[in-house]
SEVO-260052 format. One record per residue (C-alpha): residue in three letters; x, y, z. Coordinates in steps of 0.1 Angstrom, whole numbers, plus 5000, padded with zeros to 4 digits. Example, Ala and Ser with C-alpha at 12.3 -4.5 7.8 and 13.67 -1.06 7.14 Angstrom:
BEGIN
{resn->ALA, X->5123, Y->4955, Z->5078}
{resn->SER, X->5137, Y->4989, Z->5071}
//
This chain:
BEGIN
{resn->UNK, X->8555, Y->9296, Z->5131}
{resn->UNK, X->8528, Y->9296, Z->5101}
{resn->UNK, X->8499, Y->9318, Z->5102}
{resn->UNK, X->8467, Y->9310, Z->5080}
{resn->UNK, X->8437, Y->9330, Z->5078}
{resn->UNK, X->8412, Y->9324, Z->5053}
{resn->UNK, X->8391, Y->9352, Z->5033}
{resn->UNK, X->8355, Y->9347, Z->5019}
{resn->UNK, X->8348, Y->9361, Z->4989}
{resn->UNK, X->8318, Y->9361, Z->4966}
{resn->UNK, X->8337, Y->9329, Z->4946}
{resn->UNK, X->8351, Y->9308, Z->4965}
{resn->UNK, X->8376, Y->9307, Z->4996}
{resn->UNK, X->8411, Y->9321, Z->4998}
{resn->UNK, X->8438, Y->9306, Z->5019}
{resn->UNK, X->8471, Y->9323, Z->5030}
{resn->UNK, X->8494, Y->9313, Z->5041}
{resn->UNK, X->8528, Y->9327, Z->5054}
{resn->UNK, X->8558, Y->9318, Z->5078}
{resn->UNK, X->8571, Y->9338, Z->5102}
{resn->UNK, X->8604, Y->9329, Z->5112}
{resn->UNK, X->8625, Y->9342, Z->5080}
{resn->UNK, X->8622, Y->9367, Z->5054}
{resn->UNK, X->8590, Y->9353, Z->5038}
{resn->UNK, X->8575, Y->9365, Z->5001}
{resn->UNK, X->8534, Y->9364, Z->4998}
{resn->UNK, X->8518, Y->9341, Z->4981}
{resn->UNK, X->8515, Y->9345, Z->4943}
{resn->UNK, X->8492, Y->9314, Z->4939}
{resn->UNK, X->8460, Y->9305, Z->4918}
{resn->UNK, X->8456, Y->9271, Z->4940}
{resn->UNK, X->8447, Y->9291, Z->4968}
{resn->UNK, X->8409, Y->9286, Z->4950}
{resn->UNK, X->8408, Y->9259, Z->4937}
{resn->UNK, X->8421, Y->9232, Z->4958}
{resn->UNK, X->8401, Y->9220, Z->4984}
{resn->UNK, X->8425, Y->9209, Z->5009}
{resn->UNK, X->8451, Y->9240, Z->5008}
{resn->UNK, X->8443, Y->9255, Z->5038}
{resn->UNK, X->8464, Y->9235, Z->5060}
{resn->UNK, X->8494, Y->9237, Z->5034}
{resn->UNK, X->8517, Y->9266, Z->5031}
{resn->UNK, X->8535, Y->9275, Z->5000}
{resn->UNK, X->8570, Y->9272, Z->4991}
{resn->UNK, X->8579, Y->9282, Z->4954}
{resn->UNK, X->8556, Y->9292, Z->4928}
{resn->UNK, X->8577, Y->9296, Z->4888}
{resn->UNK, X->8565, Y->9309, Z->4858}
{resn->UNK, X->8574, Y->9280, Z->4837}
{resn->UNK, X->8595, Y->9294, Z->4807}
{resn->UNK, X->8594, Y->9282, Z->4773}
{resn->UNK, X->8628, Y->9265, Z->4773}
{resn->UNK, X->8657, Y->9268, Z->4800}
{resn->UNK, X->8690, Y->9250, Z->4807}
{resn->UNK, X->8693, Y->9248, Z->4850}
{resn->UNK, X->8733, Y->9232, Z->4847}
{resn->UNK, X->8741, Y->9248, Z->4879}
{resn->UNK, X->8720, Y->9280, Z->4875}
{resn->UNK, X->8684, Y->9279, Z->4901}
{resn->UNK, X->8651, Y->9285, Z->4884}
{resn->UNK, X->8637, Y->9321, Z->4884}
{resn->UNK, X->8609, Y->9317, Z->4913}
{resn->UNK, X->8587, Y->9342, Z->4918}
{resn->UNK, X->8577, Y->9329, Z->4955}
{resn->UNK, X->8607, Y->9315, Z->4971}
{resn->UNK, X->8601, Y->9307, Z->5009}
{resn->UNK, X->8627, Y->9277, Z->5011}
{resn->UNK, X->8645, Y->9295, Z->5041}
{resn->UNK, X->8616, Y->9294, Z->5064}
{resn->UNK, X->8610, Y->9274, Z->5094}
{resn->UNK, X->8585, Y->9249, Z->5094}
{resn->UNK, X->8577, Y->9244, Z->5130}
{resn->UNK, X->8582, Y->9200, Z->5137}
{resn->UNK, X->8587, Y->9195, Z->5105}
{resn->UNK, X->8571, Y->9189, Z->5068}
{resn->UNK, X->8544, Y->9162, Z->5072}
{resn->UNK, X->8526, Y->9165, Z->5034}
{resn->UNK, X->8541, Y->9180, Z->5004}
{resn->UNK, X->8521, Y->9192, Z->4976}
{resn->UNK, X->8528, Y->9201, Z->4939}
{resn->UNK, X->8503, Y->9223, Z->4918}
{resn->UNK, X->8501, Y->9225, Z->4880}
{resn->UNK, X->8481, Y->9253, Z->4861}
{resn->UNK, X->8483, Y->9254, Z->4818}
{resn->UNK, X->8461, Y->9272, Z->4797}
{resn->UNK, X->8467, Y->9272, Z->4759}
{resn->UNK, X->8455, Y->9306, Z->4734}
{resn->UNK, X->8418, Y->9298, Z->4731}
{resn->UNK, X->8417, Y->9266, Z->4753}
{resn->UNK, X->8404, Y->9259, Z->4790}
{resn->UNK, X->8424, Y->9264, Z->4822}
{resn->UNK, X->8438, Y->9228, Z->4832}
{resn->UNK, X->8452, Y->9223, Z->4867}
{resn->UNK, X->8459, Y->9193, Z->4886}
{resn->UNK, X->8470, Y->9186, Z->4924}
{resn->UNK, X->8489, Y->9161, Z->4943}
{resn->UNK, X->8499, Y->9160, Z->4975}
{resn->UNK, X->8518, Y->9134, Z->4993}
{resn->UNK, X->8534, Y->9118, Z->5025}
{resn->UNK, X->8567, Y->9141, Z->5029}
{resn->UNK, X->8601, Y->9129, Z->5010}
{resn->UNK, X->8624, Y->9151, Z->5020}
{resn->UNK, X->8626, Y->9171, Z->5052}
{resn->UNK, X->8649, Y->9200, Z->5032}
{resn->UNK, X->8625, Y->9229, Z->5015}
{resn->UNK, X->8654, Y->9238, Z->4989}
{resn->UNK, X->8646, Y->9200, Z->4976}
{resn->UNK, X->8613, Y->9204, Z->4970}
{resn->UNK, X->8614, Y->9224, Z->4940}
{resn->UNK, X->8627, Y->9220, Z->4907}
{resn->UNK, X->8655, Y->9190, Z->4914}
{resn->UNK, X->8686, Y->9213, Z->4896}
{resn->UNK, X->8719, Y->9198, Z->4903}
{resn->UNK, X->8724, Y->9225, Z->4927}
{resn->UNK, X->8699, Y->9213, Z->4949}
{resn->UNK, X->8712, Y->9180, Z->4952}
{resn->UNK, X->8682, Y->9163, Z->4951}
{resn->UNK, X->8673, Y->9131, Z->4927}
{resn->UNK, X->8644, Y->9113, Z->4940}
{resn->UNK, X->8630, Y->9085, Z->4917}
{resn->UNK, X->8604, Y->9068, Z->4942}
{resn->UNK, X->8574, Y->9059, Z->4955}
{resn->UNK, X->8552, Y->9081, Z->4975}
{resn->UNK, X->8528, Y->9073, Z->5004}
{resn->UNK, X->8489, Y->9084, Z->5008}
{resn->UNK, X->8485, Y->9109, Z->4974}
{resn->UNK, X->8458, Y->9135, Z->4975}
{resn->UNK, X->8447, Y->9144, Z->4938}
{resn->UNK, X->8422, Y->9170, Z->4926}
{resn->UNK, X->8421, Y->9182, Z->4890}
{resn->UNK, X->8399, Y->9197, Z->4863}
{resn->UNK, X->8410, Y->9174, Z->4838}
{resn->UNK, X->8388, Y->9149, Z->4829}
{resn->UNK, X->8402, Y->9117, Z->4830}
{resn->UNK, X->8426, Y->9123, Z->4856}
{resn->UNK, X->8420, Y->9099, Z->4886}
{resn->UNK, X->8412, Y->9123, Z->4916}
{resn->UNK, X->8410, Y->9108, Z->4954}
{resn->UNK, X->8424, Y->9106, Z->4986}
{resn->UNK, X->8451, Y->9085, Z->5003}
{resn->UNK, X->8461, Y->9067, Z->4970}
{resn->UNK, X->8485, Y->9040, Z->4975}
{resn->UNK, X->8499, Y->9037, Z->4939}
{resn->UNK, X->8521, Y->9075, Z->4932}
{resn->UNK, X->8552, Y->9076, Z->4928}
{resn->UNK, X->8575, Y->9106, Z->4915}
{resn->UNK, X->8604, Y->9108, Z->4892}
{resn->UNK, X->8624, Y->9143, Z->4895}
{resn->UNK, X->8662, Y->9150, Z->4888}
{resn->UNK, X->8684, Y->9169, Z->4864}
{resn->UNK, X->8700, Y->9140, Z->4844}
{resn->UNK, X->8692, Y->9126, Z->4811}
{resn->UNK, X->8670, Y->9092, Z->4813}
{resn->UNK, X->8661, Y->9060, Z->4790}
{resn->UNK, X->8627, Y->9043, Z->4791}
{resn->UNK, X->8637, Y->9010, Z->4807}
{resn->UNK, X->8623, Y->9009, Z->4840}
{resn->UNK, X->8646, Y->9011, Z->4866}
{resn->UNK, X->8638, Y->9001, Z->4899}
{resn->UNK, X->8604, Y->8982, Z->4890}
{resn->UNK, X->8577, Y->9009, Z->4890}
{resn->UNK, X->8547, Y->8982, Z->4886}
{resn->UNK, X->8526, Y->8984, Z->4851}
{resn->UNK, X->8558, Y->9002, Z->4834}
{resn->UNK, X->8561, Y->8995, Z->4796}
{resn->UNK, X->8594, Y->9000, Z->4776}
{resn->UNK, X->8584, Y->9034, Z->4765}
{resn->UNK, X->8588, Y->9067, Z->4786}
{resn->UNK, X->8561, Y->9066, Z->4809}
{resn->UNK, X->8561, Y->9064, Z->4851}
{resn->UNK, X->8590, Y->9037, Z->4852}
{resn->UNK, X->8620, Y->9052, Z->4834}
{resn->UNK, X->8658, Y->9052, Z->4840}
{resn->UNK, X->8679, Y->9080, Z->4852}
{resn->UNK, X->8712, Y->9068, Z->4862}
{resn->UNK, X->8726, Y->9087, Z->4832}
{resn->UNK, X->8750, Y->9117, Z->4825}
{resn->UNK, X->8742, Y->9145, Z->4845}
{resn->UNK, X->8723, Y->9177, Z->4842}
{resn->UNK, X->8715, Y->9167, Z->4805}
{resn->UNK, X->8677, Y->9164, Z->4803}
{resn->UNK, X->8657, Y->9170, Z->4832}
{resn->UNK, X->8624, Y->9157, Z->4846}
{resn->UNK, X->8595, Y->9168, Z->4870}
{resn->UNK, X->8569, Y->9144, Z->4867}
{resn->UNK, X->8544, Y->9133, Z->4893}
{resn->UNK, X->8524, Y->9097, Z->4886}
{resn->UNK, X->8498, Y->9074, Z->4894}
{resn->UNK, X->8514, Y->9041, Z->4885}
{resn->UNK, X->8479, Y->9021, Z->4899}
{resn->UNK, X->8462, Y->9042, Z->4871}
{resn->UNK, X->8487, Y->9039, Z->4840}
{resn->UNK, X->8489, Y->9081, Z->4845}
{resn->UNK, X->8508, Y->9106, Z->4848}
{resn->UNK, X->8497, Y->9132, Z->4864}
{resn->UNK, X->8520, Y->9162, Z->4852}
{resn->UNK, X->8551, Y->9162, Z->4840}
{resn->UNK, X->8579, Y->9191, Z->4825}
{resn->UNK, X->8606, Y->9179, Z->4813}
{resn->UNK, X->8638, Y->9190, Z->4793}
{resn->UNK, X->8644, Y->9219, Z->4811}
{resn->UNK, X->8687, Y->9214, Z->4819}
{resn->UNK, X->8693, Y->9212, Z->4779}
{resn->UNK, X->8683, Y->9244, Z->4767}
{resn->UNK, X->8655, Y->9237, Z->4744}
{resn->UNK, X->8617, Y->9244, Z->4745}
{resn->UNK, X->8602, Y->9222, Z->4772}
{resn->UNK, X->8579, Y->9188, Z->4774}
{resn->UNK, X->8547, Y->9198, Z->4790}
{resn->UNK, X->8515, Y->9185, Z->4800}
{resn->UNK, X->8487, Y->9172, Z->4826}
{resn->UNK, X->8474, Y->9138, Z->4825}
{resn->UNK, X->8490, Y->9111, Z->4796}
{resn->UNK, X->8502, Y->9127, Z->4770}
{resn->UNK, X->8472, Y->9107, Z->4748}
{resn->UNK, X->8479, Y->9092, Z->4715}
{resn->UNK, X->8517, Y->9092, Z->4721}
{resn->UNK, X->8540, Y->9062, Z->4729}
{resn->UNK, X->8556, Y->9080, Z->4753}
{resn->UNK, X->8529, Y->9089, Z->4780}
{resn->UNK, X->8550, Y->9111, Z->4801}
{resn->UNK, X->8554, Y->9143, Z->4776}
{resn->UNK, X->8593, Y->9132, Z->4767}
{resn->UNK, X->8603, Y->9145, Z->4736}
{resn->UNK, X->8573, Y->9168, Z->4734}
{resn->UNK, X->8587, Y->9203, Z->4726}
{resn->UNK, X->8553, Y->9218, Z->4734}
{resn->UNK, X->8558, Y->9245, Z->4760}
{resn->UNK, X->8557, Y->9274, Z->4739}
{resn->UNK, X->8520, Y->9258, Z->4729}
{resn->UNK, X->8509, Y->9272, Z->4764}
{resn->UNK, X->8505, Y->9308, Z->4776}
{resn->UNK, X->8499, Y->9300, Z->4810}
{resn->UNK, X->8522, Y->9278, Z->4827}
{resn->UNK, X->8528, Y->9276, Z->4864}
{resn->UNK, X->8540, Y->9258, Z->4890}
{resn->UNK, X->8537, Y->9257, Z->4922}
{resn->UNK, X->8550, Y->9237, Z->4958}
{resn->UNK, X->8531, Y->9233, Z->4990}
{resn->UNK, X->8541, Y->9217, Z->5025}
{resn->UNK, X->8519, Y->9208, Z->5053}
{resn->UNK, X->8536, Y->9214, Z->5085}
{resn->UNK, X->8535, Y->9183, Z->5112}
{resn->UNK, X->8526, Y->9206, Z->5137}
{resn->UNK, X->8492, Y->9228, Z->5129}
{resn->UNK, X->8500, Y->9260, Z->5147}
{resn->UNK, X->8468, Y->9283, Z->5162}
{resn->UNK, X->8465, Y->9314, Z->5147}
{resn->UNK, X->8470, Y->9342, Z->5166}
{resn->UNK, X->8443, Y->9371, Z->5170}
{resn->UNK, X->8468, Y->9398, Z->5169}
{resn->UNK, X->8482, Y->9388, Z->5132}
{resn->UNK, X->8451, Y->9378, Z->5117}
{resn->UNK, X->8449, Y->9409, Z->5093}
{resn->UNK, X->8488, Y->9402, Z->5080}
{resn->UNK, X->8472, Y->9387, Z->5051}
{resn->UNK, X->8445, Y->9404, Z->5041}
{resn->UNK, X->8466, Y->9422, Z->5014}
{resn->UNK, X->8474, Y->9386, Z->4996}
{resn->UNK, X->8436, Y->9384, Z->4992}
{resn->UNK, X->8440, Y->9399, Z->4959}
{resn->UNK, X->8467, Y->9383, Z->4942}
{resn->UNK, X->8449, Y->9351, Z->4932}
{resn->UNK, X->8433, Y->9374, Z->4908}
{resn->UNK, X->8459, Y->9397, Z->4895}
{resn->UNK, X->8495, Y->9372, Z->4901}
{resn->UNK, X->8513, Y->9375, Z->4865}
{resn->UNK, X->8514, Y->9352, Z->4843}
{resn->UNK, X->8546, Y->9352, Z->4824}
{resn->UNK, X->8542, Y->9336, Z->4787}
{resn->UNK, X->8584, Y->9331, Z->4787}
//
């Protein structure tokens, strides 16, 4: 089952969450305060994006992997959480959550070849909440869509993503070589925006990076960037929403109250 309890604190409101029915690692998560719908959501990965990393058949170094658990009738939402913070600059973050696209935790997270997973697609009913100014935030947006796998990709725009130009943006092409390139990049197609994206993390070089368009650049989706090592915070994190809500029970309602802290004091790791 999965057991949430909140915790008040004098800045906001903390949400745990953990499952029960494998060996499950507390949450390391700064979303926890400031997204607003994360209560019902329990987390899955959170990584310390490095500076530059090559995934050909390796998995990423998670700090919070919880892709064994159960979740009790299934995933209903999933959700992906940005944080960056550059030397001197403001915290960004940026949420989206949307209608489930996979039923399989271990293909939630960074797509590595290992994984399996490609997904280069529309998504239903997209939650967004973000800092960033400019970023369109809402509920149950119709226009997302979500372009994650290991291969390399071109900018022609392969199955039709609406509003796509020939550049790299949210409409690109990925039926190339394998586990060459890489991209994570989460979209609002309606919007011309991308919402986050890291790429170039199965090459071996420093990593594309960013929240929101990548603004004065042809290519709007980070490619080609090089600009990770510009951050010293970057994190990622993955939420689900389980189908079935599950009452918390009396008797475990203090399993948590050690996580309270860690929104404060979870590492950041600069590489």
């Amino acid at each position: 089952m999965t057991l949430f309890k909140q915790f008040k604190t004098k800045s906001a409101t903390i949400v745990t969450a953990l499952g029960l029915l494998a060996s499950v690692q507390p949450a390391q998560a700064t979303a926890i305060l400031d997204v607003a719908e994360i209560g019902s959501y329990s987390q899955i990965y959170q990584l310390d994006i490095p500076n530059s990393a090559n995934y050909d058949g390796a998995t990423p170094a998670y700090t919070v992997d919880n892709s064994g658990t159960a979740i009790v009738g299934g995933i209903n939402r999933i959700a992906y959480y940005m944080e960056l913070q550059q030397a001197g600059g403001d915290r960004q973050w940026v949420w989206a959550s949307m209608d489930a696209f996979t039923q399989n935790l271990g293909q939630t997270g960074v797509p590595v070849i290992s994984t399996g997973a490609i997904w280069q697609q529309l998504v239903g009913s997209m939650n967004v909440e973000s800092n960033v100014g400019g970023i369109v935030t809402g509920t149950g947006i119709a226009t997302g869509n979500i372009e994650f796998w290991h291969n390399c990709y071109s900018a022609d725009n392969e199955i039709g993503i609406p509003g796509a130009a020939g550049n790299y943006d949210f409409g690109d092409n990925n039926s190339h070589a394998n586990s060459c390139y890489g991209s994570m990049q989460v979209h609002n197609y309606g919007e011309d925006q991308t919402l986050f994206a890291w790429n170039r993390w199965d090459s071996g070089g420093t990593g594309d990076l960013g929240i929101g368009n990548n603004a004065g650049n042809a290519h709007t989706d980070w490619t080609f960037m090089g600009n990770a090592s510009s951050y010293s915070l970057r994190s990622l994190e993955v939420w689900v929403q389980p189908t079935q809500a599950v009452p918390e029970p009396a008797s475990l309602a203090l399993m948590g109250l050690g996580l309270a802290g860690l929104a404060f004091s979870r590492k950041r790791k600069t590489a």
